[in-house]
MMTF fields as JSON, N, C-alpha, C and O atoms, coordinates in Angstrom:
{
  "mmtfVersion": "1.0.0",
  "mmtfProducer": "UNKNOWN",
  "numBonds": 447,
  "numAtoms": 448,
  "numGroups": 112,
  "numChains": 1,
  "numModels": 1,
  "chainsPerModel": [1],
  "groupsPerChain": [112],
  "chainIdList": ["A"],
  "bondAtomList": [4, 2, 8, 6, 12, 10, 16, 14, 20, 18, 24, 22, 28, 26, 32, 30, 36, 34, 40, 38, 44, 42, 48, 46, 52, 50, 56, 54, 60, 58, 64, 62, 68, 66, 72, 70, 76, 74, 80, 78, 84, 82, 88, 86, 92, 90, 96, 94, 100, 98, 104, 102, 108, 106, 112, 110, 116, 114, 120, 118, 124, 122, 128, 126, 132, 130, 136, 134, 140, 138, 144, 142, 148, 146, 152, 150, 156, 154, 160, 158, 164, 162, 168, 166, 172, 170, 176, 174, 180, 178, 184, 182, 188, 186, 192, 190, 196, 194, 200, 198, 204, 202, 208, 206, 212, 210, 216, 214, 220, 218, 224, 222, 228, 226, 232, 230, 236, 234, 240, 238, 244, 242, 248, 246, 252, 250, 256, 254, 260, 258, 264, 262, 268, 266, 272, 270, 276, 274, 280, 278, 284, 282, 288, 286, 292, 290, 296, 294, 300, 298, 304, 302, 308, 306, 312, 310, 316, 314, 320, 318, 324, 322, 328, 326, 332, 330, 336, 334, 340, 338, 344, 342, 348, 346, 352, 350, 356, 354, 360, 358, 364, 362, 368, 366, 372, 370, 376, 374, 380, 378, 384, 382, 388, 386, 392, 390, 396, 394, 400, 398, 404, 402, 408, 406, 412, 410, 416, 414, 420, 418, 424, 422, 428, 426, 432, 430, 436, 434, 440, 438, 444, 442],
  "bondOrderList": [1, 1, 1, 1, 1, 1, 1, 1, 1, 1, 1, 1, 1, 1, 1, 1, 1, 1, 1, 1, 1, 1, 1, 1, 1, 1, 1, 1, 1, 1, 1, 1, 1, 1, 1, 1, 1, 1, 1, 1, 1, 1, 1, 1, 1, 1, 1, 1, 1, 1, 1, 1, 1, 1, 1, 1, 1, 1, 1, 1, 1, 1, 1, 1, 1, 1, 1, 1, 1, 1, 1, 1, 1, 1, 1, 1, 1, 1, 1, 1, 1, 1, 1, 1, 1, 1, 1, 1, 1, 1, 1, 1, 1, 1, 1, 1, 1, 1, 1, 1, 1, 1, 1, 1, 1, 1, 1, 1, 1, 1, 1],
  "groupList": [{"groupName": "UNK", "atomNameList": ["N", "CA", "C", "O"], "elementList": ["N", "C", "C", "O"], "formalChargeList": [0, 0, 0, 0], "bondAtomList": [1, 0, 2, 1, 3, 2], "bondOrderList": [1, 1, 2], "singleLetterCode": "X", "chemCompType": "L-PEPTIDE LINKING"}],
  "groupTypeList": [0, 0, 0, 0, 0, 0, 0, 0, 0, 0, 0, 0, 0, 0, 0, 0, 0, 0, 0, 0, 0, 0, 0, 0, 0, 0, 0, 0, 0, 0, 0, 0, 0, 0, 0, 0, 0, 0, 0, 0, 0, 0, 0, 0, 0, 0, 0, 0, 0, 0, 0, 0, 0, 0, 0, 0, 0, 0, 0, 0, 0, 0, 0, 0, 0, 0, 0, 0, 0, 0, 0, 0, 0, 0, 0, 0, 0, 0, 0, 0, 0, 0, 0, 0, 0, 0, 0, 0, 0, 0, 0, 0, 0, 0, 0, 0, 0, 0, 0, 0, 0, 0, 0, 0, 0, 0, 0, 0, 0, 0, 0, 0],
  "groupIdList": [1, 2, 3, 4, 5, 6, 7, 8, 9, 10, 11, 12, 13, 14, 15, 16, 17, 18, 19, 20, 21, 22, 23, 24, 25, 26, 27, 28, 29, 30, 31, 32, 33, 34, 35, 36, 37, 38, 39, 40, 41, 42, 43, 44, 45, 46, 47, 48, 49, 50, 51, 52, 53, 54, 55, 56, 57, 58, 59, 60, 61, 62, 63, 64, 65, 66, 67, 68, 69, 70, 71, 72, 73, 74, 75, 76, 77, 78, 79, 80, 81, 82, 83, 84, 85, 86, 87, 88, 89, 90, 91, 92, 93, 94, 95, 96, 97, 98, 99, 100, 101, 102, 103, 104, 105, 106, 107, 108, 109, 110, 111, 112],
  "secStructList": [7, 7, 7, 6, 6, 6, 6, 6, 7, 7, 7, 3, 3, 3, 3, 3, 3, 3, 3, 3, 3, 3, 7, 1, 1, 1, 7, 3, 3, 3, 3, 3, 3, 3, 3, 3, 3, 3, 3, 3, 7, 3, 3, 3, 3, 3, 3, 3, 3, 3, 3, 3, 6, 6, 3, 3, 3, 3, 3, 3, 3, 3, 3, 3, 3, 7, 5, 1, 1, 1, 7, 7, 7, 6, 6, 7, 3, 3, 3, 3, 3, 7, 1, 1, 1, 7, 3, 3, 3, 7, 3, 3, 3, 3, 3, 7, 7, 7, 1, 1, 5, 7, 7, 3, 3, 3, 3, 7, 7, 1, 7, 7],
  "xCoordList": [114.235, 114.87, 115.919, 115.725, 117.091, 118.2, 117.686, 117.606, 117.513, 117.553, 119.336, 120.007, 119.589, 121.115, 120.943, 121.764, 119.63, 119.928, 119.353, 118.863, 119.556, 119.404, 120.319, 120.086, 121.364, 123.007, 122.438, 122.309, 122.078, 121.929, 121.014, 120.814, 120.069, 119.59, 120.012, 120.626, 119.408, 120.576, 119.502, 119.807, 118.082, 117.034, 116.379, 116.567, 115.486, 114.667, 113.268, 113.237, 112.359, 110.659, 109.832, 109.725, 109.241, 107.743, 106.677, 107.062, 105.309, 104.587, 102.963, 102.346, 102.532, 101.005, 99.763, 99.794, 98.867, 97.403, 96.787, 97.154, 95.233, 94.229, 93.578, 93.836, 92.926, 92.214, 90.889, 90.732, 89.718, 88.268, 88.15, 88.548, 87.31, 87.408, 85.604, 84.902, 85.197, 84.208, 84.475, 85.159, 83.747, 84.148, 83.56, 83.193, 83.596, 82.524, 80.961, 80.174, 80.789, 79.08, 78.745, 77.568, 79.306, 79.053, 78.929, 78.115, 79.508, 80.278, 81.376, 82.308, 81.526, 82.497, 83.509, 82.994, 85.346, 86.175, 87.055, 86.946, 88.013, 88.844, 90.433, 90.824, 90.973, 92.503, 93.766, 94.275, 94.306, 95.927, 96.733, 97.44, 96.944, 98.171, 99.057, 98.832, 100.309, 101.473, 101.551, 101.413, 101.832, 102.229, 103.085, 103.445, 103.855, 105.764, 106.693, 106.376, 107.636, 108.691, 109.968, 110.473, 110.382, 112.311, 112.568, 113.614, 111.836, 112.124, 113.648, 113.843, 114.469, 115.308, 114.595, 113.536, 115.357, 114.699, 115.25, 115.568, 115.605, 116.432, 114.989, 113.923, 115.164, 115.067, 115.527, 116.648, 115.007, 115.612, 114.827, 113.611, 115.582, 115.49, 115.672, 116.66, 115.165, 116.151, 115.06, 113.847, 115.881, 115.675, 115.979, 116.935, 114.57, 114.744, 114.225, 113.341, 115.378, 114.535, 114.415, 115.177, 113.342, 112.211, 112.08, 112.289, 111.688, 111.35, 109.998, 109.676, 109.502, 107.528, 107.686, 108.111, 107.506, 107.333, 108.217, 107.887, 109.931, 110.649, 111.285, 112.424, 110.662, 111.084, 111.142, 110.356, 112.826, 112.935, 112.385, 112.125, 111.948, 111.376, 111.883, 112.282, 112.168, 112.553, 111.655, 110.893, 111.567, 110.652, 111.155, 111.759, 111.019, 111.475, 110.476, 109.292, 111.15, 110.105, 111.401, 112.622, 110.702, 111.125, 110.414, 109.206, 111.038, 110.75, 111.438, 112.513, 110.588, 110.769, 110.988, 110.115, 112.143, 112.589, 112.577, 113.123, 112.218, 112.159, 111.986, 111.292, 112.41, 112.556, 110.576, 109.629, 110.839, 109.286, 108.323, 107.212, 108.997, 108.471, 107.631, 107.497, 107.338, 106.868, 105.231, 105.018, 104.267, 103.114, 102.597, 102.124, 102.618, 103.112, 101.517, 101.074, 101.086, 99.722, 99.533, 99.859, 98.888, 98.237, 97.8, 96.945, 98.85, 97.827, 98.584, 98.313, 99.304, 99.915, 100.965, 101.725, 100.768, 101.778, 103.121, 102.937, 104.168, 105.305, 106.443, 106.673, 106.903, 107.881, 109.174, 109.583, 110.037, 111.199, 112.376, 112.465, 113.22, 114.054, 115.672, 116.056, 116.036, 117.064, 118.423, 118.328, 119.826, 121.0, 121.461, 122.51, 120.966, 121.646, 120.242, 120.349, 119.24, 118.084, 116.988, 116.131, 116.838, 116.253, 114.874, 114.881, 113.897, 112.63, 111.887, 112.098, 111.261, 110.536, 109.419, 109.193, 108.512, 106.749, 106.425, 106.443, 106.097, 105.47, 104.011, 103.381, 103.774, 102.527, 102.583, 102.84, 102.196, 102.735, 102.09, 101.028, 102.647, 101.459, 101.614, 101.899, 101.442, 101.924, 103.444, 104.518, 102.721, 103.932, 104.159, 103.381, 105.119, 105.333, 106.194, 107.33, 105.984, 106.677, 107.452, 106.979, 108.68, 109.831, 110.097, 109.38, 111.146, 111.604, 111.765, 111.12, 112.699, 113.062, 112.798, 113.454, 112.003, 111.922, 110.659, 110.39, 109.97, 108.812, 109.872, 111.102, 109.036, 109.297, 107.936, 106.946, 107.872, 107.025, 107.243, 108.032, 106.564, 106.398, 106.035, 105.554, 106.13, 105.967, 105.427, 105.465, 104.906, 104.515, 104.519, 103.937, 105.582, 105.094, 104.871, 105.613, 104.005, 103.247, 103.188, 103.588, 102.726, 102.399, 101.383, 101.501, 100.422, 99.236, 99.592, 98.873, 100.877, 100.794, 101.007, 101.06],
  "yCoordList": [104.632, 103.384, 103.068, 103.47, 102.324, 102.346, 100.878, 99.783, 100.941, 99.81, 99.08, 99.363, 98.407, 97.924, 96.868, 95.973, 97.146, 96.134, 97.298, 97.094, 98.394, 100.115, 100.207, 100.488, 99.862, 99.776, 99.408, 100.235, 98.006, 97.361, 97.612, 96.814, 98.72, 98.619, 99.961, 100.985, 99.533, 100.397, 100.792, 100.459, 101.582, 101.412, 102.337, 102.299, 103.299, 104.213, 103.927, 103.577, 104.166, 103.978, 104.998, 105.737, 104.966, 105.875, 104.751, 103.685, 104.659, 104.376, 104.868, 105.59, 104.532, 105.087, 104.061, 102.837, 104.882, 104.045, 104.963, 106.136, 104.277, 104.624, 105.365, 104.798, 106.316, 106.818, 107.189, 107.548, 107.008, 107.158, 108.777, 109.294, 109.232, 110.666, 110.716, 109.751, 112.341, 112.412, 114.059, 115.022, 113.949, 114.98, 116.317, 116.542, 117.016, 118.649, 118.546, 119.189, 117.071, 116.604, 115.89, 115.651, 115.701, 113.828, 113.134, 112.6, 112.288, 111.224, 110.859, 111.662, 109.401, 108.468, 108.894, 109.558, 108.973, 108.845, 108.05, 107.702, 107.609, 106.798, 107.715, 107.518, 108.311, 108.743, 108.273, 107.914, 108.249, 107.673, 108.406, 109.177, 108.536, 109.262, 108.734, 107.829, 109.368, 109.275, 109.418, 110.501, 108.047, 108.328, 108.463, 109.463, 107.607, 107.4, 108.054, 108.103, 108.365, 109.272, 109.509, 110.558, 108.652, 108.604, 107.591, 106.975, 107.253, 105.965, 104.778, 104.379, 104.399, 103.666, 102.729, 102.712, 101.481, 99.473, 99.006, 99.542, 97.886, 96.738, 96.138, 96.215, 95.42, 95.081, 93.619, 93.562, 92.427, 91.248, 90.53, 90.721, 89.334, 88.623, 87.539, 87.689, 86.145, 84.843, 83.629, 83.535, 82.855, 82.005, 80.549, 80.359, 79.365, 78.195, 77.629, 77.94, 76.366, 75.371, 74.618, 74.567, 73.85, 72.477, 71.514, 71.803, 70.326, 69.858, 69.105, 68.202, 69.705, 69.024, 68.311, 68.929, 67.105, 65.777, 65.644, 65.579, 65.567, 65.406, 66.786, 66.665, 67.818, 68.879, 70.21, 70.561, 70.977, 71.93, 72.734, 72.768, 73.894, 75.074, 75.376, 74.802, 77.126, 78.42, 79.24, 79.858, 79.406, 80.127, 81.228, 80.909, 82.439, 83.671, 84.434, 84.718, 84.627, 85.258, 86.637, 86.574, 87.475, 88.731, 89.649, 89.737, 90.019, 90.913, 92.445, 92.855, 92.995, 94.227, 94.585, 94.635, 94.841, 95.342, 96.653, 97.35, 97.386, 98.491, 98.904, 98.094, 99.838, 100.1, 100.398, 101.1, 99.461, 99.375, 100.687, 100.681, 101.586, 102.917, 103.522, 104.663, 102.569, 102.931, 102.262, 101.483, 102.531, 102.188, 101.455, 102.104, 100.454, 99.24, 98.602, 98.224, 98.76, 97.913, 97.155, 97.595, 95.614, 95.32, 96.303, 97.186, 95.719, 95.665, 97.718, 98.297, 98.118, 99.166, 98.849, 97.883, 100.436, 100.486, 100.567, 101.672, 100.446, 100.869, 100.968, 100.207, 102.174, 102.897, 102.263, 103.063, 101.469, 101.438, 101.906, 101.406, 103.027, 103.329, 102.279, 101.99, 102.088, 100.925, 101.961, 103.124, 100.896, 101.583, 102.187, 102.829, 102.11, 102.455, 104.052, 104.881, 103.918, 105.203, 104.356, 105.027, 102.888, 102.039, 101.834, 101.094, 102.443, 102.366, 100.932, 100.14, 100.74, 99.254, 99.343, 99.29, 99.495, 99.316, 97.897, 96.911, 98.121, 96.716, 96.762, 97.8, 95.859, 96.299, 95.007, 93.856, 95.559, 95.229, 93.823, 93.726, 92.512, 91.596, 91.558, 92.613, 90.221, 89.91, 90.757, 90.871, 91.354, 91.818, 91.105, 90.221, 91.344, 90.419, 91.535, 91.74, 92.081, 93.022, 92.507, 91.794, 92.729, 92.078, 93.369, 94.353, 93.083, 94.254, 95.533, 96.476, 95.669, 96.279, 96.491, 97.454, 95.979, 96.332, 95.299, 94.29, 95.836, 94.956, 94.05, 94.076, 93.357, 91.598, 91.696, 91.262, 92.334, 91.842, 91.587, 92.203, 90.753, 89.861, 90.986, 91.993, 90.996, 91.659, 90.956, 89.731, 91.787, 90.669, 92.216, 93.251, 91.842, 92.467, 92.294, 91.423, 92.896, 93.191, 93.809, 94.64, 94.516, 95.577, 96.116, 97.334, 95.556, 96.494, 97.182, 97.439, 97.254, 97.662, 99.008, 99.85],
  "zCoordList": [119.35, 119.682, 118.607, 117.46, 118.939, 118.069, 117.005, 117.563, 116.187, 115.043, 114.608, 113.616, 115.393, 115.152, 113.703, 113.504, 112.635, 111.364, 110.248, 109.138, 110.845, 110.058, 108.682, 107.506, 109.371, 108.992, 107.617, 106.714, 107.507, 106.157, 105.526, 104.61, 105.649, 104.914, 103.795, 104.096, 102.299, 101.386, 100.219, 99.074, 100.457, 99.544, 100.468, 101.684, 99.784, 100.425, 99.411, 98.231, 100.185, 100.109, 100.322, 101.301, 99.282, 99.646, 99.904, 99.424, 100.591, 100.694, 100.31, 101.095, 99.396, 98.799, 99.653, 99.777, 100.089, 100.595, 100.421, 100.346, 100.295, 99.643, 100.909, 101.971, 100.993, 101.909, 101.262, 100.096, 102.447, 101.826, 102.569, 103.613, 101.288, 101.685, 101.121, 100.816, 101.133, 100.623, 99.456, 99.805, 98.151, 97.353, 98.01, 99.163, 97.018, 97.317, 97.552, 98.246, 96.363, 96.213, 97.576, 97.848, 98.049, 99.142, 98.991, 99.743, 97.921, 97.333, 97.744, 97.8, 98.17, 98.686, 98.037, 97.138, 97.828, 97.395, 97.837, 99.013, 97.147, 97.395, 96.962, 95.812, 97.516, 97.225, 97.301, 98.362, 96.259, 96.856, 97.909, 97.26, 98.958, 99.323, 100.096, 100.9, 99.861, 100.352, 101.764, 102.332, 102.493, 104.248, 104.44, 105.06, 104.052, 104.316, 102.678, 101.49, 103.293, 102.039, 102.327, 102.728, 102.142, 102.158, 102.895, 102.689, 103.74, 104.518, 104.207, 103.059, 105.214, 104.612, 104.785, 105.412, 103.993, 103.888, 103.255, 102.193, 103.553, 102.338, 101.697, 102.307, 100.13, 99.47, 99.345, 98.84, 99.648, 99.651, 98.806, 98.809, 97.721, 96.668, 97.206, 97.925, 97.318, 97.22, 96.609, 96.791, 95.911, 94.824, 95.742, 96.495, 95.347, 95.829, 94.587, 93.789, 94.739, 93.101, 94.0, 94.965, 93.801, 93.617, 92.344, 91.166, 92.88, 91.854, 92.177, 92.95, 91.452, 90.997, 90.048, 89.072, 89.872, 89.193, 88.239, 87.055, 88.82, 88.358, 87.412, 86.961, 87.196, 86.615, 87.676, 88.556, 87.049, 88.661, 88.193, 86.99, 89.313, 89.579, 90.227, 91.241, 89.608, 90.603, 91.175, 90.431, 92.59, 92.872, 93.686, 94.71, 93.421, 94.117, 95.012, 94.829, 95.835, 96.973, 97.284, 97.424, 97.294, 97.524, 98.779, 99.002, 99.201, 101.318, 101.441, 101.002, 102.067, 102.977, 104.244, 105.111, 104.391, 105.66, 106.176, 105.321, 107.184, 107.407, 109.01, 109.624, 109.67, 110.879, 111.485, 111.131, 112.436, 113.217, 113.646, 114.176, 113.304, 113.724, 112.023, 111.581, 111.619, 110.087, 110.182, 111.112, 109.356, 109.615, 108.479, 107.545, 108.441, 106.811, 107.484, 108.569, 106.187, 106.145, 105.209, 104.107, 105.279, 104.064, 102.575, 102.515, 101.283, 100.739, 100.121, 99.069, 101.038, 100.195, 99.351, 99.279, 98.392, 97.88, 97.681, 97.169, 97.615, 97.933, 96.471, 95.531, 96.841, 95.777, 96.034, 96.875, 95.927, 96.569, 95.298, 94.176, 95.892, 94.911, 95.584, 96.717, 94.634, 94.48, 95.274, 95.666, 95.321, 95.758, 94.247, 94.308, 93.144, 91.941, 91.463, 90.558, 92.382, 91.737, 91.045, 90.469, 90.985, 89.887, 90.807, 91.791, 90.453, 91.286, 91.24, 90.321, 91.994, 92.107, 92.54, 93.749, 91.659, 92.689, 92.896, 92.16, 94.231, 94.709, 95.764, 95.969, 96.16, 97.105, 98.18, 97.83, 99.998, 100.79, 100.828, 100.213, 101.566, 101.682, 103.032, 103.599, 103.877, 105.036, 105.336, 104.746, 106.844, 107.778, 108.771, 109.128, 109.291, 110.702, 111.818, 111.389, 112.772, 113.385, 114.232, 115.117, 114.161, 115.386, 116.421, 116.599, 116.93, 117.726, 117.236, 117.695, 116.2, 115.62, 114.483, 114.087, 113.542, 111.988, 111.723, 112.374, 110.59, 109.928, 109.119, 109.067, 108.599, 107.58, 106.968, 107.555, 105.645, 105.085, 103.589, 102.873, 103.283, 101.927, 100.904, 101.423, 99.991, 98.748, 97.513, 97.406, 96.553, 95.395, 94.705, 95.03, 93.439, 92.6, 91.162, 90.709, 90.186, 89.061, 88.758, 89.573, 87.409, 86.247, 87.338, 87.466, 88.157, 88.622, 90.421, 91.387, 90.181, 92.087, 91.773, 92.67]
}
């Protein structure tokens, strides 16, 4: 299916999730692996000030865009290398699936 908001996007992604496996012993495991790898997606930033009791606040909320044919779950990881090569780990939160492309929220930290 044609993604006509493909165009913009200017950032490629890997995606890491955990899969439960079992070892050689038969013991539970938990593995990282890689589903998605090269994937295109924009990268979106935007900044709102507030003011809470008279003093402003910036609050940034940052999103992932990516063509709907991708399999974005709660709660993964994601590699996103920048339009300059500048990598960004983040990890997925809320998605929202439209026609054409996921919308999901991001949060990132030292631990994604």
């Amino acid at each position: 299916m044609y993604n006509p908001y493909e165009r913009m996007y200017d950032a490629k992604m890997d995606v890491y999730r955990y899969i439960s496996g079992e070892d050689d012993d038969g013991f539970e495991t938990n593995k990282e692996s890689k589903v998605i790898e090269g994937a295109k997606c924009r990268y979106s930033i935007s900044s709102q000030t507030t003011a809470d009791n008279g003093v402003p606040v910036i609050v940034s909320t940052a999103q992932l865009f990516c063509g709907i044919e991708h399999d974005m779950k709660l709660g993964d990881k994601v590699v996103i290398a920048l339009r300059k090569g500048d990598p960004v780990t983040v990890k997925l939160g809320e998605c929202h699936p439209y026609r054409f492309q996921w919308q999901c929220k991001i949060e990132k930290d030292g631990k994604a």
